[in-house]
Each structure stands twice: as C-alpha cells, then as structure tokens.
N, C-alpha and C positions, 0 to 999 in steps of 0.2 A: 234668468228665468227661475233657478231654482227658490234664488233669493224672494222671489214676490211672490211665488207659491210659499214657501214658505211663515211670510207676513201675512197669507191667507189660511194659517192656520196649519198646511201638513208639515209634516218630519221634512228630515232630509232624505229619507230613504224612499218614502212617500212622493217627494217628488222628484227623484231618481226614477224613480219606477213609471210612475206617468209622462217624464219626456221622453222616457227609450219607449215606451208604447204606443206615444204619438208617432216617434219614428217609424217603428216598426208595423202599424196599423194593426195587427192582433196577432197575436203570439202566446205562446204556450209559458208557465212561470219557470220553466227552467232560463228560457231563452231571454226573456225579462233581465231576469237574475242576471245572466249574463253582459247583456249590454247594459245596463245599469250601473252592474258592479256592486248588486245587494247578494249577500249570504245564503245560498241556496236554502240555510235555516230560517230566513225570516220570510221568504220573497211571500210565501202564502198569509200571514200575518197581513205585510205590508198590503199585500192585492186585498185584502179583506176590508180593512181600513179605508182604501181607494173605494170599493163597493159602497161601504155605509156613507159615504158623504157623494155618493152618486156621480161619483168621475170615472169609473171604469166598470164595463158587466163582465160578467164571467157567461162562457157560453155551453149550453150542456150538450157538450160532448165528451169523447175522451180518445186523448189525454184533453182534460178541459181547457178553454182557450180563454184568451182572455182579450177587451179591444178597449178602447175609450168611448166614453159618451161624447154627442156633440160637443167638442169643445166651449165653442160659442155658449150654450144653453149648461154648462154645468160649472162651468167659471163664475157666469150668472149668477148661477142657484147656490155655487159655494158663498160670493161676496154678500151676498142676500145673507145668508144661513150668520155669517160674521155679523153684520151688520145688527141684525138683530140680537147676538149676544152682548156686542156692545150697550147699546139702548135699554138692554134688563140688566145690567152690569149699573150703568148710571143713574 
C-alpha cells in the first residue's frame, strides 16, 4: 500500500501517517507519530501535507485531532489531481 500511494505522489512518511490513521480512525499527532514510526519532529509537517492534498482534516479541538477523509472520495480526488499533472506535463 505504501508503494501505490506513494506512485500517487506522497513521501513515505506521508504515507506512514495516513495507513496508521486509517487504522487508528482519528488520533492525536503524537499518537500518529507513534504508530507510524514518523519523528515527533516532522509528524506536523507530514499531517500538513496530508491536509493540502485533502486526505486527512485536522479537527479543532485541543490537543487537536486529526482523522482521514472518505478514503473512497480523496484517493479519487488525489488520482484526479495526478492525472491532470500528467496531461499539462505532455
């Protein structure tokens, strides 16, 4: 899994962070960090990242949480988003 997310574009840390958060259903970025095995130094980076390409929200509370979007509907929108770089690429 990490391998075809990856082919769609995120890091590896990237998509560390989004399989332990599918597991996890929402979780705080320590906790992320943890079952990931991303650097408590990047995990907010990395979560930032997940945001701008619309695979994961952050939720306002505190300590702030963090969940995934419909998987279904933002795998879509990421292979879309690719798709279209390609095509202005050629």
């Amino acid at each position: 899994m990490i391998e075809k997310l990856k082919k769609l574009g995120l890091t590896g840390y990237e998509s560390q962070a989004y399989i332990a958060l599918l597991k996890l259903g929402d979780a705080e970025a320590d906790e992320i960090a943890l079952n990931a095995k991303i650097p408590m130094g990047r995990i907010y980076s990395v979560l930032s990242s997940l945001e701008e390409v619309h695979l994961v929200r952050a939720q306002d509370t505190r300590p702030r949480r963090y969940a995934c979007v419909d998987p279904a509907a933002a795998l879509t929108h990421l292979c879309s988003t690719k798709q279209e770089e390609l095509k202005q690429a050629s």
